[in-house]
N, C-alpha and C positions, 0 to 999 in steps of 0.2 A: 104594729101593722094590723088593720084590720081584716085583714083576710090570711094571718095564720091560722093553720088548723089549732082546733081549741083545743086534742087529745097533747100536743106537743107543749100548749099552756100548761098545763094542767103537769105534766112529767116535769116540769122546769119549776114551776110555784112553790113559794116559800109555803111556810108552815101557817096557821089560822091566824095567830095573831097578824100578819101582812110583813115585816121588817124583823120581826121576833126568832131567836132559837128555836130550830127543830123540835118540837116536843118529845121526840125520841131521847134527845139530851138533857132536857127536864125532868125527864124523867129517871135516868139514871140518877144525876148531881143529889135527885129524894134521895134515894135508893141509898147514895155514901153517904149522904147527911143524914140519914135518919128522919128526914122532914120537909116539905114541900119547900122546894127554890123559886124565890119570884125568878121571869123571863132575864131582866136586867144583871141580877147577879151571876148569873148564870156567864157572861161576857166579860165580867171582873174578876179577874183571879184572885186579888187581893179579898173582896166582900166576900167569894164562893168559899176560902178558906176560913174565913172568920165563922161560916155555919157551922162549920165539922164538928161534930163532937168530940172532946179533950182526949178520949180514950184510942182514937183514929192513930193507926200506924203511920209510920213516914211514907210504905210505899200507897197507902192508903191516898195520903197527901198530896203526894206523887200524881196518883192517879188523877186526883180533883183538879189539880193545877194542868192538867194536859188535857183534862176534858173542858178545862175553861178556855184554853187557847185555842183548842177546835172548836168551839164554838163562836167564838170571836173570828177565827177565819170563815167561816161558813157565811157568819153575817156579812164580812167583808167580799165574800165572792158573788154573794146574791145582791150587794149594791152593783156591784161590778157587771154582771151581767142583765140589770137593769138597765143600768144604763147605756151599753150595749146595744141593750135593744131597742131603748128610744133614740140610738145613733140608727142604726140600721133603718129603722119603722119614718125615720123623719128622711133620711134618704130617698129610700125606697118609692114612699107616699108624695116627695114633691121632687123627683124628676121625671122631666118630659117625658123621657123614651120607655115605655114598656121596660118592664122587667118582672121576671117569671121563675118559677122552681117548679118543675117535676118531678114525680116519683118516677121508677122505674115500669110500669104496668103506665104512664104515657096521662097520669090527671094532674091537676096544677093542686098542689100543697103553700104553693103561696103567689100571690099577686098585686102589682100595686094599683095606685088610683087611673096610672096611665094605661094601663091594660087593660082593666075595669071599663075604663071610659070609651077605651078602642072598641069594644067586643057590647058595649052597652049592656052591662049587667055589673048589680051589685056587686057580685063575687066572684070568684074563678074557682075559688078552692072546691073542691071534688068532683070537680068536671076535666071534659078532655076536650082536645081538637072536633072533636065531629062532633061538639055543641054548635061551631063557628065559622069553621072551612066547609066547602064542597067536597066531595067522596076525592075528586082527582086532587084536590091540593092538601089534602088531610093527610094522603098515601105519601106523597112529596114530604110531607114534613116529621110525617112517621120516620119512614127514611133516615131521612137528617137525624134525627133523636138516636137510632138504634145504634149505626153510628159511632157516635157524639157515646153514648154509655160503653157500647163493645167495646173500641178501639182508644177511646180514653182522651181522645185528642180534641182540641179545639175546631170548632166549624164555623168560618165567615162566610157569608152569601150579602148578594145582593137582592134584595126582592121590590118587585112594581104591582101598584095596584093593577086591578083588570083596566082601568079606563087609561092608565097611563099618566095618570096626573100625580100618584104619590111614590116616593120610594124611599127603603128603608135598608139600613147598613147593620144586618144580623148576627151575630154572635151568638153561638151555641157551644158551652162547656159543659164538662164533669166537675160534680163535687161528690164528697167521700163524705157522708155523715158517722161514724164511727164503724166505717165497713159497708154501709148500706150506699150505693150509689143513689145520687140525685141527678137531675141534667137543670142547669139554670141557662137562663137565657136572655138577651135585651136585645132592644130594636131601635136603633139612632135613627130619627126623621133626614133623609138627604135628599130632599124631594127639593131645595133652596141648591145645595150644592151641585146636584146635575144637573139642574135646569143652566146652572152658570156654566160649568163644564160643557153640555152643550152647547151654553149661547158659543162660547170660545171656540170648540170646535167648526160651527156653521161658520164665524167667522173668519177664520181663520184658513178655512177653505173658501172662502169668498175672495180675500186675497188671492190666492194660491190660482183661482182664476183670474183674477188680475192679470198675475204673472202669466198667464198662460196664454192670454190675450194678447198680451204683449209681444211673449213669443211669434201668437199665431199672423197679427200685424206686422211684424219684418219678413215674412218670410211668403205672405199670401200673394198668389199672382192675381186673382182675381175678385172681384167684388163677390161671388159667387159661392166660391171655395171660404174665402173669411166668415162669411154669414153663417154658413154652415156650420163651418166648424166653431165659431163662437158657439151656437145653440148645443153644438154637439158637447162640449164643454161644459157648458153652463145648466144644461140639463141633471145632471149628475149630482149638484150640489144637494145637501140632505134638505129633504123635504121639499125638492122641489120634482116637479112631472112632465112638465113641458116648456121647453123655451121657442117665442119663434118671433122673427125680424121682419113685419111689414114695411114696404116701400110706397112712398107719395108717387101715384100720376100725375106725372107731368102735365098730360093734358087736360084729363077730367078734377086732380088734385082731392082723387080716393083714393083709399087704401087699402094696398094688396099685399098678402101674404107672397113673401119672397123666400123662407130657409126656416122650416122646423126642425126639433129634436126631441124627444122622449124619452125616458126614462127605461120605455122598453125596447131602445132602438129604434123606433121606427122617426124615417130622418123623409123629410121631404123638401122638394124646392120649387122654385116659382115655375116653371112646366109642368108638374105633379097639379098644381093649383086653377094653374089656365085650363088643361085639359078636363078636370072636372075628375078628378083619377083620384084625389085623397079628399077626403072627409074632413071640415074643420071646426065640427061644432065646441071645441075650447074657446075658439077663436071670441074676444071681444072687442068688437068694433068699436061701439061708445066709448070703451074707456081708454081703446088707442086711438081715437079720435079728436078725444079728448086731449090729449097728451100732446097732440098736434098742432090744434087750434092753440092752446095754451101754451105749448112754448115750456111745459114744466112735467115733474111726474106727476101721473096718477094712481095713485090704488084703491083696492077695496079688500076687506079684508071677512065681509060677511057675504059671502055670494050664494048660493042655494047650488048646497054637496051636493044636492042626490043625485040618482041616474048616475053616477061616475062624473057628474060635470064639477069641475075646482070652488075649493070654496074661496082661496084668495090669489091676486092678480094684483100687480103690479106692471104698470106700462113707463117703457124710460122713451121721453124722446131723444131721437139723432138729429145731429146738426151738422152738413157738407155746405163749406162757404159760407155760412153765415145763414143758412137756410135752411129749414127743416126736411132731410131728407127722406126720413122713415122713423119705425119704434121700436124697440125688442123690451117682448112682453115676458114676466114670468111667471108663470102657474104652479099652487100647490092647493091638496086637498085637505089644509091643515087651516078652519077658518085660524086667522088672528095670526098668520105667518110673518107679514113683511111688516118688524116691528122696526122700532125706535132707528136701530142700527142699519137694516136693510136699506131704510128710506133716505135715511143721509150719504151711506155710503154708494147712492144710486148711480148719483150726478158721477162717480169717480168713473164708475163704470161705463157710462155713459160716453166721459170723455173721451175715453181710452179706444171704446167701437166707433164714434163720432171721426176720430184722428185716422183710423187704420182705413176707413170707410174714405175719408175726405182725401187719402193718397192718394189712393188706389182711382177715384174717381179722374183725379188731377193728372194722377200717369197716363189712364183713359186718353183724358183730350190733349195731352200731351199728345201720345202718342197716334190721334188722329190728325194733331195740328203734324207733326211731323209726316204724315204719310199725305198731306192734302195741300197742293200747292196753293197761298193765299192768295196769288193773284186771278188763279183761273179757276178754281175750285177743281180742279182736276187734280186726279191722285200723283202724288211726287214722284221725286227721283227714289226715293227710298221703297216705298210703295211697288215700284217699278223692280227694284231690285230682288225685292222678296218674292214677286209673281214671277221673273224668269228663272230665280234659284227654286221654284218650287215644281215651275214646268220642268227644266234640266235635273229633278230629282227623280221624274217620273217618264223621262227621256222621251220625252217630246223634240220632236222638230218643226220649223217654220223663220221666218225673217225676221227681225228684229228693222223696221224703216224708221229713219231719222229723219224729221221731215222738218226742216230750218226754214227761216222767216228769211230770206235774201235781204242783207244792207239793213238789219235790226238798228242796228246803230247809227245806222245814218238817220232812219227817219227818224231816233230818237233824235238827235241835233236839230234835224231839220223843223220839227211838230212839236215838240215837247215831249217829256215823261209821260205825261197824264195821256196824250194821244197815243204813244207808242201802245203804252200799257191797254189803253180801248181800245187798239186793235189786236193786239195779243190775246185780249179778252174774247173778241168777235170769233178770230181765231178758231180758236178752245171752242166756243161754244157748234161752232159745224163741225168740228173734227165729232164733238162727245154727239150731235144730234144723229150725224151721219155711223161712225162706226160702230160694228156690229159690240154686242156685250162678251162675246168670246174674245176678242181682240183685246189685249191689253192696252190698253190708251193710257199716257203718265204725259205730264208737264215735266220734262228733264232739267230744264236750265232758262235764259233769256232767249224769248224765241224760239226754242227748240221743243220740238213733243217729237213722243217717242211710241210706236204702238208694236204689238206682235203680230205678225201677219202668219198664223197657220197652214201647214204645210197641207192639209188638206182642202184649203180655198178651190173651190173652181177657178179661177182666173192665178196667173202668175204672182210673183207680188212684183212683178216690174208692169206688170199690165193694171193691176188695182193702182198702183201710184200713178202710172202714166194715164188711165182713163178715168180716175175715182177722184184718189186723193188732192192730183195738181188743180184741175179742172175745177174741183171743190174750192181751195182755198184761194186759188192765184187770180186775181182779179182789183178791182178799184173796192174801196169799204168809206163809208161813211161814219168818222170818229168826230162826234160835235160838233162842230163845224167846217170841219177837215174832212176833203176826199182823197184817200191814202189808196194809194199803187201798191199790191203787196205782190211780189214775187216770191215763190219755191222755191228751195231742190230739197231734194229725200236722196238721204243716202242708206245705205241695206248693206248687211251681215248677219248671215246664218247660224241658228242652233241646229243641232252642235258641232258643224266643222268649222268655225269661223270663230267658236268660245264657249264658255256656257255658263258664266255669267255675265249679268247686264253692265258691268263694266268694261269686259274686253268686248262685248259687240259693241255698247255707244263709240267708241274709242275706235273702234274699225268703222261702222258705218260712219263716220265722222270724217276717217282717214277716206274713205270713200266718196263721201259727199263733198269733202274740199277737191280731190283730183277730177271730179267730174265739173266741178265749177271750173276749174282752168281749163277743163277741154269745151267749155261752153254746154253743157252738156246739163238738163233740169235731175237727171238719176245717175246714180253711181253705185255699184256695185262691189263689195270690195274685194282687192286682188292675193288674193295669198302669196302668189309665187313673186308677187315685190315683195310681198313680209319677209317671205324667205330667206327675200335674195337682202333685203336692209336686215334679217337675221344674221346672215350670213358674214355683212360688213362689221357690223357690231360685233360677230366674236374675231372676227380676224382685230379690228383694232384692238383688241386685249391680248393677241397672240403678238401686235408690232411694239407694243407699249413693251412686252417680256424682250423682242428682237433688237430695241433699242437700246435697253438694259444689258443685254449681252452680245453687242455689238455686232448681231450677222449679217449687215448691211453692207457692202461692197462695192468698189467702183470698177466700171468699163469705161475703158475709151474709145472711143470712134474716129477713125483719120479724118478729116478735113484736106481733098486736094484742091492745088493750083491750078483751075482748068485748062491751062493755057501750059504749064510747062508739066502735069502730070505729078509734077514732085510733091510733099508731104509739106500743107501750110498750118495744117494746125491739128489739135482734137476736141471732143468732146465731154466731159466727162457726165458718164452716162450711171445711175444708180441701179443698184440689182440688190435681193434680199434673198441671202441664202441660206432656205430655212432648212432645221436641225431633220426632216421626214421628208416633204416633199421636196427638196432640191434647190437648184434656181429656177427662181419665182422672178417673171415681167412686172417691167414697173407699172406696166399698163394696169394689171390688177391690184396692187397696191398702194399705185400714189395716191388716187383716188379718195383713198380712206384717209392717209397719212394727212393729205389737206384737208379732209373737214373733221378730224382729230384734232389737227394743231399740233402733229408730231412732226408735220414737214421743217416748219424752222428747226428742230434738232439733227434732225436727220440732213437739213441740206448748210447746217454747218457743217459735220462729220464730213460731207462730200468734197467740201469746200477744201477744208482741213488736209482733206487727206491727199485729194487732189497734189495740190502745192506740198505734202511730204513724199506723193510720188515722183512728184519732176525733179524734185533738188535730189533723190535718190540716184534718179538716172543722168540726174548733171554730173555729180560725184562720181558718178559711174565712167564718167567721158564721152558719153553720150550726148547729142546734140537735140534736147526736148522742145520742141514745136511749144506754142503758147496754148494754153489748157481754157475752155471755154468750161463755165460751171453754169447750171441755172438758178437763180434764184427767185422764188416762190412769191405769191403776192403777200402770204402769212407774213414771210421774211421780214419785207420793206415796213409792216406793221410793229413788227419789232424793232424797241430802242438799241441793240447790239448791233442790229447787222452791217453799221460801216466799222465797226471792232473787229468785228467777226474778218472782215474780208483785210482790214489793216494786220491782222495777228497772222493770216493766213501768207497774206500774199508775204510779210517780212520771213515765214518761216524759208520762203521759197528763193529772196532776195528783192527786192522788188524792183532794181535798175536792169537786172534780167527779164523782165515784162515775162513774166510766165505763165497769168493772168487774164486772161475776159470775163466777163461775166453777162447771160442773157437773161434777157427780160421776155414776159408774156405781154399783150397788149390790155389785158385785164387789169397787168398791175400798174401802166398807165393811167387808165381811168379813174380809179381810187385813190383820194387823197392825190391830186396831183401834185400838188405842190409839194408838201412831203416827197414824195417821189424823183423830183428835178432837182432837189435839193440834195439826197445822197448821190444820184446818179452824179451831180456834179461835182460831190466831192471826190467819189471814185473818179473820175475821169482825171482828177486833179493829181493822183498817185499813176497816173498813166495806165489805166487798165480799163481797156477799149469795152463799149457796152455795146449788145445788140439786140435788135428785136427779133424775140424766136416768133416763128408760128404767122409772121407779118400775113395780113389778109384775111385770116378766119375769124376777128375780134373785132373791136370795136373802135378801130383807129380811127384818128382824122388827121387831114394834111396839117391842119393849124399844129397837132401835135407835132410832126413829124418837125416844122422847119422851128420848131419851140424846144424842141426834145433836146436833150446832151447823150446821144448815140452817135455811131458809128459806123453800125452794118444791120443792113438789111437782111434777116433770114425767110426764103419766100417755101410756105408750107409745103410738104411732100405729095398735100393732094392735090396741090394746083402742075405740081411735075408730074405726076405720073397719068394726068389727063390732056397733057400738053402736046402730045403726039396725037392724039386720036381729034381731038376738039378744038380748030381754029381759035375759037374765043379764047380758052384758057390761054391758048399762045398768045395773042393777044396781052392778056391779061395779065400774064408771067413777064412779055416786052413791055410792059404799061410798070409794071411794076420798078425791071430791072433800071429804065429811063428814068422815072423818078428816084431813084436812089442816084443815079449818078448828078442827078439834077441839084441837089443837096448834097452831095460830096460824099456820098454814103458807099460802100462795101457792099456786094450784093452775094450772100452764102444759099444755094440752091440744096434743100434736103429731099431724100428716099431717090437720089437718082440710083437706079436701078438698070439702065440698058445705055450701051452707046450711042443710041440713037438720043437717048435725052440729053447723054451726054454735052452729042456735037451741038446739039440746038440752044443749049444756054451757052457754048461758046461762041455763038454765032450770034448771041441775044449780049455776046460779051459781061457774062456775069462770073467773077474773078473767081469762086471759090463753091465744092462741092462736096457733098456727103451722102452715100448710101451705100447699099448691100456691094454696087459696082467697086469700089472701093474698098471695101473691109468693112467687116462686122463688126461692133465696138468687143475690144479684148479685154481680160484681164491685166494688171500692171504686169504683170510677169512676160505676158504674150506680146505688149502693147513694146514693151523694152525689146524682145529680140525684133518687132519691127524693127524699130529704130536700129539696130546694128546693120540693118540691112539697108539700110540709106546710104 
């Protein structure tokens, strides 16, 4: 090695001749031989003893023969360490990485060609550190050395040029030269290795934004919030300063900063931008312009650093539907940044904000197309929903008017689709020209718009509908060649006594706007206390649904007398529901329900039923039971049972005992007649006489009557109990009682009440009566000790 010190040559060198015996040994071997030794003998034991003189003792001989073997080793150990050192020197001198020895006082005693060449100087040997470092890195490296000698130990560092372009993997040891410490040292170039370790890490976090992308695309509500926060992410990756997301004008089809991010926090958005409130001189238009027009990325990777502006930029276009709808640019101040891998793995990135961007926009018009009715461009039923859930959040009051197109349907038949629809359209467009912008206006349905009338309006909102709204729309419209007749109504329910949201008011002005239609009526108002009261029915039928179930339903009977001879011709069997709290309950408040329930057919079996197990009770009894009038329902006759019902019934009782009537309403007449003639007549056929209850207040006709298979005429209790006071009905009750006998009919008078009605339907000659005058309808129990008393 050429840069050992020469005093350490010089302490290790063979003797003059170069490869020869120490001449200190040559000199002795004279010395025993009496006579100078060539170099060569001197290494042969055999030749060094053949010099001896004859007169030479054995240990003399002795001697010579051990002085030739140490010499012989000595030559042997100076090849040895020869060669040695042109192992060492050939090392040392051809590899790459520096390598170094110091003394302890801090100067290099040896050096190779690699350290040589780093430091640019011949030599290293008897120099130090502050030939070559700066005073602060010489102090650092002092350091390291002292150390590395004191403590004895191994020291690995990392060290980087100033510029940042080299670095080195350092090694600092102890060596022991026979007691004397040295410090050696070497320096592995990994300026190749970190650059790749960091290419991996940058990428690697580039992914990792991927992913986070990805994340931030499921879960973004808004186009706003996504942009951001991509920049806000994507900011952070190493070596990058600012990311930010310009958007294409629609109209002008420039480009504007919509969502940045920094490295130092500072985040700004497309308001920040309009107002003129943030600074955006990073910002490059040409090259996201670029990026626009082209349809591809662009970058640059030499931009002009100074002043703090970036030296490289990279612009990714975005694409929504097929169309370019912005670019998110990324800046670093590192010229030569967006290399090989950046540029390819652009497009991935690109997709991913392109996808999350092109939802979000689609949910957008989604969610416009949902709130914007397509035929009238007016805001929807939806639209509508969310304005009154937002008013009733903030407890607002005011009307809720349902203002309906009268007979939609018909002019659709009558005009076409396409006509209906042009004037639905005409419609909409004077509702939206005329109503105030406070007023919620919504497209609800076909024909129907729906607006909020504030409670704070000057005028009522029966007076805005009545003078504003009807006036407005109700009139003749010219649709293409069609001149269409459009009629109102508006119907109205109140925030918040009438609901508070826009389903229970459409739903009540609704119920409002059809009840005023049947009174003839352009406004309707809705009525609570009928909610109440059809509240009210609705839970009783679930309380009769339980009653039926547990049979609290009971019968009364009502005498029926002979007018004529005062005695007992028949009864009635009259229904009662006695319930488990409040008592006995009138059928008048219950049947009611029971019939548009559909619980009447079971219930007016049971009656039937039980009827016929109460006569044959009191026939067994010895009792003499008058024949039992039941009524059955028009439900009934719609049911396939009811001539079972009344065969099962009437056998429980006997049936040549006739114990059996059965009455009819004139309602159930009219429906399905034929059906209807059809069982009466097969009842009639088991002998079990049929009559019309209620005869008069319905819908009869004579054709019925002389068609009919009845028997007895029952004439309503409100035409007797005004039969006294009002000619006519007397009249009316004789008009009656004449046509029954005229057709060979039975005439039963009910709610007589006084003797005086008495005497006049026996005068009117009508066989047979029922009222309060008479008896109350009894229980079976009560109804039986009547009859003992016959």
């Amino acid at each position: 090695m050429n840069n050992i010190a020469t005093q350490e040559q010089r302490a290790l060198a063979p003797g003059s001749d170069g490869d020869g015996p120490p001449p200190e040994l040559l000199r002795l071997a004279g010395y025993l031989c009496g006579k100078e030794v060539a170099p060569e003998t001197l290494v042969d034991e055999q030749a060094l003893l053949a010099c001896a003189p004859p007169a030479m003792s054995a240990g003399q001989r002795q001697a010579l023969a051990d002085l030739a073997a140490t010499a012989a080793a000595c030559q042997r150990l100076k090849r040895q360490l020869a060669r040695a050192e042109s192992f060492l020197s050939g090392f040392a001198e051809h590899s790459p990485s520096p390598l170094w020895i110091k003394d302890r006082n801090g100067s290099y005693v040896m050096g190779n060609a690699a350290l040589t060449g780093f430091f640019g100087v011949p030599t290293v040997v008897g120099m130090d550190d502050s030939h070559f470092w700066p005073e602060d890195v010489r102090h650092s490296l002092e350091e390291q050395d002292r150390a590395v000698l004191e403590n004895g130990e191994t020291i690995k560092t990392m060290e980087t040029s100033h510029d940042g372009t080299r670095h080195w993997l350092v090694h600092k040891f102890p060596i022991d030269v026979g007691g004397e410490p040295f410090l050696g040292g070497s320096a592995i170039d990994m300026t190749t290795e970190v650059e790749k370790e960091r290419a991996l890490i940058r990428h690697d976090t580039f992914y990792v934004l991927l992913s986070r992308l990805s994340a931030l695309i499921s879960r973004a509500k808004t186009i706003d919030a996504l942009c951001l926060d991509a920049c806000r992410f994507a900011c952070h990756q190493p070596g990058l300063e600012i990311v930010d997301i310009s958007r294409v004008d629609e109209a002008t089809g420039s480009l504007k900063l919509f969502a940045s991010a920094a490295r130092d926090g500072t985040e700004r958005q497309a308001k920040d931008f309009e107002t003129g409130a943030a600074a955006a001189d990073w910002f490059l238009p040409e090259l996201a312009g670029a990026a626009v027009a082209s349809g591809k990325l662009q970058f640059s990777n030499q931009l002009a650093g100074a002043d703090g502006r970036m030296a490289s930029c990279m612009a990714i276009p975005l694409f929504v539907n097929g169309k370019c709808w912005g670019v998110i640019s990324f800046y670093s101040h590192r010229p030569e940044f967006f290399d090989h891998f950046y540029r390819e793995r652009a497009g991935e990135l690109g997709n991913e904000l392109s996808f999350g961007i092109e939802r979000l926009v689609n949910a957008q018009e989604l969610s416009r197309l949902a709130r914007t009715n397509a035929l009238s461009g007016l805001p929807s039923r939806l639209r509508f929903d969310e304005e009154i859930a937002a008013l009733a959040a903030v407890n607002a009051s005011g009307t809720v008017l349902l203002i309906n197109i009268n007979r939609f349907d018909e002019i659709s038949s009558a005009y076409g689709n396409t006509a209906a629809i042009g004037l639905m359209r005409q419609v909409a467009q004077r509702l939206k020209d005329q109503v105030a912008d406070r007023m919620v206006l919504s497209h609800v349905g076909i024909g129907r718009f729906a607006l909020f009338y504030p409670a704070d309006e000057e005028r009522s909102p029966r007076a805005y509908a009545r003078d504003t709204i009807i006036p407005l729309l109700e009139g003749s419209y010219q649709v293409d060649q069609q001149k269409i007749w459009c009629a109102i109504n508006v119907g109205a329910a109140m925030l918040p006594e009438d609901g508070t949201s826009a389903d229970e008011l459409l739903v009540k002005a609704w119920d409002a706007l059809a009840g005023a239609r049947t009174q003839d009526e352009p406004i309707g108002f809705y009525d609570r206390d009928a909610d109440h009261a059809l509240a009210r029915q609705i839970n009783m039928e679930a309380e009769l649904r339980e009653a039926v179930e547990r049979g609290e339903f009971v019968n009364f009977y009502q005498p029926k007398i002979d007018l004529k001879s005062g005695k007992l011709a028949g009864a009635e069997a009259l229904v009662r529901w006695r319930h488990p709290v409040r008592g006995l309950i009138q059928p008048t408040e219950f049947v009611p329900v029971l019939e548009r329930s559909g619980l009447v057919t079971q219930v007016g079996r049971n009656v039937m039923q039980r009827a016929m197990e109460d006569w044959r009770e009191w026939y067994d009894a010895g009792l003499e039971p008058p024949q039992i009038a039941v009524n059955v329902a028009p439900a009934q006759f719609r049911c396939d049972s009811l001539f079972d019902d009344i065969e099962r019934a009437l056998n429980t009782a006997e049936a040549h005992l006739s114990p059996l009537s059965i009455e009819v309403t004139e309602s159930s007449l009219v429906a399905d007649h034929r059906r209807v003639v059809d069982i009466l007549t097969r009842v009639r056929d088991l002998d079990v006489p049929v009559a019309i209850d209620d005869f008069g207040t319905g819908y009869s006709s004579l054709a019925y009557l002389v068609t009919l298979p009845v028997d007895v005429l029952k004439i309503d209790r409100s035409f007797v109990m005004k039969m006294a006071q009002d000619a006519g009905y007397m009249g009316l009750v004789s008009t009656i009682v004449s046509l029954a006998h005229s057709l060979d009919l039975k005439v039963v008078a009910e709610g007589i009440e006084t003797e005086e009605e008495a005497k006049l339907l026996r005068l009117l000659r009508c066989e047979q009566g029922q009222g309060y005058l008479y008896g109350r309808p009894l229980p079976a129990a009560e109804f039986a000790k009547l009859l003992r008393r016959q």
